[in-house]
C-alpha positions as CSV (number, residue, x, y, z in Angstrom):
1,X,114.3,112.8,126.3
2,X,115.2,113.6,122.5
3,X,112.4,114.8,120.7
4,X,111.7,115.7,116.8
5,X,111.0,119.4,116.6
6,X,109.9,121.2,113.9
7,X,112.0,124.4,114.2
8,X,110.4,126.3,110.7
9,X,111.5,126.9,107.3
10,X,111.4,123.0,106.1
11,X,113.7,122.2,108.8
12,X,113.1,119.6,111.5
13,X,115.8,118.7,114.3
14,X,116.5,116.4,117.3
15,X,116.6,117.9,120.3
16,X,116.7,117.0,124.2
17,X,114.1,118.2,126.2
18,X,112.4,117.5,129.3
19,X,110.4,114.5,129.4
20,X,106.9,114.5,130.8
21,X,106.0,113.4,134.4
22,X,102.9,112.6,134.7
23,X,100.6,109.4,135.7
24,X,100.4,107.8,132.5
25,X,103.0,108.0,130.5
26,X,103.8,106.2,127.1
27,X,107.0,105.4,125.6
28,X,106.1,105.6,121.6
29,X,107.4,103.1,119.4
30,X,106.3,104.6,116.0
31,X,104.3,107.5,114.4
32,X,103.5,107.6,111.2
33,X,104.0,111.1,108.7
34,X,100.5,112.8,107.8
35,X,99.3,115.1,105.5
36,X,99.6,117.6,108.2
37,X,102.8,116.8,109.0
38,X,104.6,117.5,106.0
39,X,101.8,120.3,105.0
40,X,103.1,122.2,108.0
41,X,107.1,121.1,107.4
42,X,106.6,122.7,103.7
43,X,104.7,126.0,104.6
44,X,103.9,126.5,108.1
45,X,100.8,125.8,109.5
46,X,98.3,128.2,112.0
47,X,97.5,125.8,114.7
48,X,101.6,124.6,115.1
49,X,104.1,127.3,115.7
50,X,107.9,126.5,115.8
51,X,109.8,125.0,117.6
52,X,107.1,122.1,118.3
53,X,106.6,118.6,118.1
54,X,104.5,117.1,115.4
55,X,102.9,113.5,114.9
56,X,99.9,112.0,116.2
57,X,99.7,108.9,114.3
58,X,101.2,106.4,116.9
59,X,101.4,103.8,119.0
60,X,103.4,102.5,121.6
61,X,104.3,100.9,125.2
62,X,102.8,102.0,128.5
63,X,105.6,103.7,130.6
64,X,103.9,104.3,134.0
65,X,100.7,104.3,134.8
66,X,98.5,104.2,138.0
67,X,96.7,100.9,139.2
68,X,93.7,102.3,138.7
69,X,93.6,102.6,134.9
70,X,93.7,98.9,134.4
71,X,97.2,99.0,132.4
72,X,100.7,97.8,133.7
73,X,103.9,99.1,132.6
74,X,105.1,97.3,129.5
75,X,101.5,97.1,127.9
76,X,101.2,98.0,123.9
77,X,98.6,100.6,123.2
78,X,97.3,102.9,120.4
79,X,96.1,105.8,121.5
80,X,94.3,108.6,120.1
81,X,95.2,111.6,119.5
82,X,92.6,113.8,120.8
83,X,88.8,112.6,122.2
84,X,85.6,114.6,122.4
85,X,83.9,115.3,125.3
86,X,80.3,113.7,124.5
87,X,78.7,116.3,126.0
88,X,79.3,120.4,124.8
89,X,76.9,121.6,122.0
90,X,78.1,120.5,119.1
91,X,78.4,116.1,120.8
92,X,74.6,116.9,121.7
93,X,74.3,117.9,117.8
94,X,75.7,115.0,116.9
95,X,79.0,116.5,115.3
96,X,81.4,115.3,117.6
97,X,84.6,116.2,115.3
98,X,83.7,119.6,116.4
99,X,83.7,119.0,120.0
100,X,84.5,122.5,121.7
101,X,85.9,120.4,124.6
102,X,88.4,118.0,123.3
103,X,91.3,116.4,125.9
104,X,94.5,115.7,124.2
105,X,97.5,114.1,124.3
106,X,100.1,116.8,125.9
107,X,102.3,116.6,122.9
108,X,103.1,115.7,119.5
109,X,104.6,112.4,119.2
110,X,107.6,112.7,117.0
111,X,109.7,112.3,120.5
112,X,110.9,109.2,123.2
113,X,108.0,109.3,125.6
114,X,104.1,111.1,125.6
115,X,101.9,112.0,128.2
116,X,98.1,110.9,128.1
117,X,95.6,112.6,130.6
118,X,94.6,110.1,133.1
119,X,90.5,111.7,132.3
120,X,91.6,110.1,128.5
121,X,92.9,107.2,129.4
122,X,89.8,105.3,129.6
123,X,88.5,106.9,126.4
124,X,91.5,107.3,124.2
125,X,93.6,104.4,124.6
126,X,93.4,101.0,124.0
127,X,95.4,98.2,124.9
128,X,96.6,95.8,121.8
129,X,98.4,92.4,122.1
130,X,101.8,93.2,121.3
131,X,103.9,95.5,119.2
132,X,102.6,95.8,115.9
133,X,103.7,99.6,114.0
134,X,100.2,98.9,111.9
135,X,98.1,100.0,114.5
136,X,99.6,103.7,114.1
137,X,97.3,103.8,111.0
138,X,94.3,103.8,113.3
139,X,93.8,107.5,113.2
140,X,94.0,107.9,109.8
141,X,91.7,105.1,109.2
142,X,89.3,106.4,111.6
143,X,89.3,110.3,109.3
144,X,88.6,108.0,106.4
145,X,85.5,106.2,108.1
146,X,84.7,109.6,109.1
147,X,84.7,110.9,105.4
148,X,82.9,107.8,103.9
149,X,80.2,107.7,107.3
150,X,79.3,111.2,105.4
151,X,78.5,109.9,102.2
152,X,76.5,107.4,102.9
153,X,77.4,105.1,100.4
154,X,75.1,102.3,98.8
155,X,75.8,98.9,97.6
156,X,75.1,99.8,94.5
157,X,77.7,102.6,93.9
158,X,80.3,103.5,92.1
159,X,83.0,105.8,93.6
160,X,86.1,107.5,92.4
161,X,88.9,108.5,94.5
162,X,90.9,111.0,93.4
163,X,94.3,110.9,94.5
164,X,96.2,107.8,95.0
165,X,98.0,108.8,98.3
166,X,97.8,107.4,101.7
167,X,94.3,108.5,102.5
168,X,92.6,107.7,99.0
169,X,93.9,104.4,99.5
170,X,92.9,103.7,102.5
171,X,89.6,104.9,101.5
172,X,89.5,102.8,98.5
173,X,91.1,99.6,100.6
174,X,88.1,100.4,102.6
175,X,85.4,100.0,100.0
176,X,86.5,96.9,98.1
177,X,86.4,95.0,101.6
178,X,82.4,96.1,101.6
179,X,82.4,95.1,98.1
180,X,81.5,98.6,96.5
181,X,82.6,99.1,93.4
182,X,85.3,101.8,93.3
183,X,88.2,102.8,91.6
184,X,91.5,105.8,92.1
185,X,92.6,108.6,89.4
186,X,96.1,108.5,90.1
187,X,99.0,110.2,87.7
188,X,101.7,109.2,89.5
189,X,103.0,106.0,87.7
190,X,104.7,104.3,90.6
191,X,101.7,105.0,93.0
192,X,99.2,103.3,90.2
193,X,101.8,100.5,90.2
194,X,101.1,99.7,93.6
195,X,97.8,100.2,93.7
196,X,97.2,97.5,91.3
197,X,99.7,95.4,93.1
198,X,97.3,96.1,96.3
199,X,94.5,95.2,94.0
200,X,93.0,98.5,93.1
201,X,91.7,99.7,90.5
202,X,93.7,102.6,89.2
203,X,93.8,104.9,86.1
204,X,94.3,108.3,85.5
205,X,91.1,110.2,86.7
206,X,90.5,111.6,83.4
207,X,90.9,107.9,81.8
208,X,88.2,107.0,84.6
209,X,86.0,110.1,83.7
210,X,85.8,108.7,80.0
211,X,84.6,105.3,80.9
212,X,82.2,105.3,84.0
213,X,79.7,107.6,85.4
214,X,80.6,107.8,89.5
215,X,77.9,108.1,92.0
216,X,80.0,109.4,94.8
217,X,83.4,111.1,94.5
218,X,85.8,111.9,97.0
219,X,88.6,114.2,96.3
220,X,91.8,113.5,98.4
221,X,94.0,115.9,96.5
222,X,94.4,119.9,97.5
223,X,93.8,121.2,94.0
224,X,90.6,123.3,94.0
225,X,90.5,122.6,89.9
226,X,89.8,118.9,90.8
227,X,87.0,119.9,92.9
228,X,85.2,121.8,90.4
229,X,85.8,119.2,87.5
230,X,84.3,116.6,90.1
231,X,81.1,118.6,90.5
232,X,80.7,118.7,86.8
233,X,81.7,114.9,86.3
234,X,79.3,113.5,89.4
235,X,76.3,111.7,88.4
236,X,73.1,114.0,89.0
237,X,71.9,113.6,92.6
238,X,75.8,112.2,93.5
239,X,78.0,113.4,96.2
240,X,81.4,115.0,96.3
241,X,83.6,115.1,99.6
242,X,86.2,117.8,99.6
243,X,88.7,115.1,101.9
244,X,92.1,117.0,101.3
245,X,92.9,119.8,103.1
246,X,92.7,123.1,101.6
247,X,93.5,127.0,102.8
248,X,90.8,128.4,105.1
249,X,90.9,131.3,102.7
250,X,90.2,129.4,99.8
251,X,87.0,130.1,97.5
252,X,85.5,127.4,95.5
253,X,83.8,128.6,92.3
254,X,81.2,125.7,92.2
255,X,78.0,126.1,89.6
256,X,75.0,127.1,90.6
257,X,73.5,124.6,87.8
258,X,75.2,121.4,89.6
259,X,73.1,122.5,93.1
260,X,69.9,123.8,91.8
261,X,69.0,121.4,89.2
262,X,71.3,118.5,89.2
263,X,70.7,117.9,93.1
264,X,74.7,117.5,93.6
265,X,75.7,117.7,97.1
266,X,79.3,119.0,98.2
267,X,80.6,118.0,101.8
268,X,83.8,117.8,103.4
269,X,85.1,116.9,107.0
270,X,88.1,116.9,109.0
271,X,89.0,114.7,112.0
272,X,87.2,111.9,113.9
273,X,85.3,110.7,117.0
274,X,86.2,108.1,119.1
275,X,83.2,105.8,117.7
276,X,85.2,105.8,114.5
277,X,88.5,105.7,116.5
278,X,87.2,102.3,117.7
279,X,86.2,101.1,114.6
280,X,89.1,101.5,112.7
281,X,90.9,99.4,115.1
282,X,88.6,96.5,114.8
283,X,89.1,97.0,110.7
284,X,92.8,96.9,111.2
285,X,93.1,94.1,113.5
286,X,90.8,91.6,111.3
287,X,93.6,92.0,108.5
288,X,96.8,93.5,109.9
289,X,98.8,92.6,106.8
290,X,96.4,94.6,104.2
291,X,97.1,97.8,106.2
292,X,100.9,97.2,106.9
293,X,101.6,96.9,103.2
294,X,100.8,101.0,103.2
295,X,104.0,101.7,105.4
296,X,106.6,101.8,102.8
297,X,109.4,103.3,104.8
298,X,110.4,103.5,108.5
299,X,112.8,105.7,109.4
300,X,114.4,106.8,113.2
301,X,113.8,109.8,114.6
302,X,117.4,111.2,114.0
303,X,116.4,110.8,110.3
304,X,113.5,113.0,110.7
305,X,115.1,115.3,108.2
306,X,115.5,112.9,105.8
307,X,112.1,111.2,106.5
308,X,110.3,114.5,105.4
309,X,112.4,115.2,102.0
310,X,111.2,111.4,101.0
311,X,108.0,112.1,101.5
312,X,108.2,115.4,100.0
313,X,109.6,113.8,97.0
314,X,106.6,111.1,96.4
315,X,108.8,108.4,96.9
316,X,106.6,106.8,100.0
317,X,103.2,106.2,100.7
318,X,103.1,106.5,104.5
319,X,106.2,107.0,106.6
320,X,107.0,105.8,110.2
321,X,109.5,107.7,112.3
322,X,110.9,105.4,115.3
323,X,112.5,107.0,118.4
């Protein structure tokens, strides 16, 4: 089967490979470019050594399967990417991103056809009813949840985003369907553009700072300096989430004033559990189109090259690449 490998050095290529032979297979119709994705493609990346295959944002079309599962051959699914165990120390603690015995998919899914474990099957996929590429954004959705589970946002709030990309928005698409009030510091102009076009509120995150006080701020942009100023800017007794992704090595200098007297609390979080998994495709299936709208360029996997130097570049919000 071909299959999209990253090979190093901001370099991706199709190659053939073998394609997997076990019970459940699916044939993917669509993954979607994360953060990861093109974090790794840029500068490499601990956990994903080349040549690999990346994505885990997709969806697709059950292959082969056993009688047993309950799927047939030709049936649309989502599936997750990984599932916890419900079970190891850190399920029973009731951190199941940190599950110490997660089952996986068997490969990225940047290629033709993936493999599921048949002890997943149950657990990490779900059937949908038909071929819709939206549903690829149910992973993502489900860190987001994840993220905003953590803050524990009131009706009352006010919340800043900052960082108008693919994850801030979904967060902030996210709120304004509970009805909280939030808003996105965003300095790209073309991304505030269509965030207003989606209905959000954007500015730039200084412009927001001047006007409002924010209860809860989440920070979906790797810049440790916007960290900081959101400790400092947070209303006493707020929250900050540290959502992007930043070096293990990095240190944040955060005051000890903001902790010890202004009750500010700093969190952060990577991944999901299935409960969240599950929800997110509820949230996306009771209004498909609000969710589409983020896919702004679809591209096939022979372009995968291409796809990356896009995204690179800022000209997307989230792109699909389609074997």
């Amino acid at each position: 089967m071909k299959a999209l490998m990253y090979i190093g050095d901001q370099q991706m290529e199709v190659r053939e490979i073998p394609k997997p032979d076990g019970p459940f297979l699916v044939k993917v119709l669509g993954c979607t470019i994360c953060g990861t994705d093109l974090k790794t493609w840029k500068q490499g990346h601990p956990y994903f050594k080349p040549p690999t295959i990346l994505g885990h944002e997709f969806y697709g079309q059950v292959e082969r399967t056993p009688e047993e599962t309950g799927y047939r051959p030709g049936d649309y699914v989502v599936v997750a990417p990984y599932g916890e165990c419900g079970e190891c120390e850190m399920c029973r603690s009731g951190v199941p991103e940190l599950c110490e015995n997660k089952d996986y998919v068997t490969t990225g899914a940047f290629c033709e056809t993936v493999e599921v474990p048949l002890s997943f099957v149950e657990r990490g996929v779900i059937r949908l009813e038909g071929p819709d590429y939206v549903y690829a954004l149910t992973e993502p959705l489900a860190c987001v949840l994840t993220a905003l589970d953590q803050l524990e946002i009131r009706p009352s709030d006010h919340v800043l985003i900052v960082g108008g990309g693919p994850m801030g928005t979904l967060a902030a698409m996210t709120l304004l369907e509970q009805g909280i009030a939030v808003c996105v510091g965003e300095i790209n102009p073309d991304r505030q553009a269509k965030l207003r076009e989606w209905g959000i509120p954007c500015d730039t995150t200084d412009a927001w700072y001047a006007k409002e006080k924010f209860d809860k701020i989440i920070v979906a942009v790797n810049i440790p300096a916007l960290i900081l100023e959101a400790v400092n800017k947070v209303r006493s007794g707020g929250k900050v989430h540290v959502f992007a992704g930043l070096p293990s090595d990095t240190v944040l200098p955060i005051p000890a004033k903001a902790l010890h007297y202004r009750f500010v609390q700093i969190m952060g979080c990577s991944g999901f559990a299935m409960p969240a998994f599950r929800r997110a495709f509820a949230m996306i299936k009771k209004n498909p189109a609000r969710y589409q709208a983020l896919i702004t360029h679809r591209f096939p996997l022979e372009k995968g090259q291409e796809a990356m130097e896009t995204l690179a570049k800022g000209e997307a919000f989230k792109i699909m690449i389609e074997p």
